[in-house]
C-alpha positions in Angstrom: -48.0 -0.1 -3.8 -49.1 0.8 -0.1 -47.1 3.4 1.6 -46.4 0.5 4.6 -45.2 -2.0 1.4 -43.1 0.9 0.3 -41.4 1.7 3.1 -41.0 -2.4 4.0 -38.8 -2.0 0.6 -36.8 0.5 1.7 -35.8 -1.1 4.8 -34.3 -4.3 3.2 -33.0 -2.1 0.3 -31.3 0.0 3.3 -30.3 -3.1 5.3 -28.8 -4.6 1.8 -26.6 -1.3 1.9 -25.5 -1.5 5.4 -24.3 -5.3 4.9 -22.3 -4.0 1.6 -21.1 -1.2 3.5 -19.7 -4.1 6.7 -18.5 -6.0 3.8 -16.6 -3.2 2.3 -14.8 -2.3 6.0 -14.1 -5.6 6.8 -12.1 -5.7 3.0 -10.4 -2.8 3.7 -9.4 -4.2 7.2 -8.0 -6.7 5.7 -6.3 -5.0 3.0 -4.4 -2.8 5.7 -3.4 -6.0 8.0 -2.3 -7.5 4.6 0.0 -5.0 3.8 1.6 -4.6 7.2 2.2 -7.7 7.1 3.6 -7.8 3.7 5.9 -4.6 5.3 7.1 -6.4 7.8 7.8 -9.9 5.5 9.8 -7.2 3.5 12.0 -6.0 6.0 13.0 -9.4 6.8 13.6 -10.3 3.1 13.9 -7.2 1.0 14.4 -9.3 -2.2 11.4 -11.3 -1.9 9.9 -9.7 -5.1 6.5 -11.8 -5.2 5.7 -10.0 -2.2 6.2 -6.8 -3.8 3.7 -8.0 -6.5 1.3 -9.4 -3.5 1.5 -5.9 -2.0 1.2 -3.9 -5.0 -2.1 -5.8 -5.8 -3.5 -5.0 -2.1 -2.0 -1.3 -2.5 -4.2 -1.2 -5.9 -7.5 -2.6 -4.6 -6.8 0.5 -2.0 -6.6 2.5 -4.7 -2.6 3.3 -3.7 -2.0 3.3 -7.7 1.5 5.4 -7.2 1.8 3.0 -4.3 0.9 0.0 -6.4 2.8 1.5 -9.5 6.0 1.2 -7.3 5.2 -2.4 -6.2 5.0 -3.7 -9.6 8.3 -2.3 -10.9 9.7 -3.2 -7.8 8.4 -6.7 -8.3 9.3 -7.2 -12.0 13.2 -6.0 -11.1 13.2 -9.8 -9.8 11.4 -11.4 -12.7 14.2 -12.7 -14.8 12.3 -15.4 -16.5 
């Protein structure tokens, strides 16, 4: 492999990396906006305990696992199936 073929392969490897990266911001964007959301639905209705579940799976994929952890019991307290 030429040094010019070589370095063309870096640069899409590099510009794969930086569309991940966009991808990944844009997910954690809309992670954040999902839970304030989810806040603010909760102050309205504190015993709305699928949105506790909603919000604890959002905290999670943020890696909030105390945060999630709370969510869930939160969510099952309602779950009297």
């Amino acid at each position: 492999m030429t040094k010019d073929e070589e370095l063309s392969r870096y640069m899409i490897l590099i510009e794969n990396y930086k569309e991940q990266l966009n991808s990944l911001d844009m997910q954690y964007s809309y992670l954040q906006a999902a839970i304030a959301d989810y806040n603010k639905a909760l102050e309205i209705n504190p015993n709305d305990y699928n949105t506790y579940g909603r919000r604890g799976w959002a905290k999670f994929n943020l890696r909030d696992c105390t945060g999630a952890i709370a969510d869930f019991n939160k969510a099952l307290e309602g779950n009297h199936d």
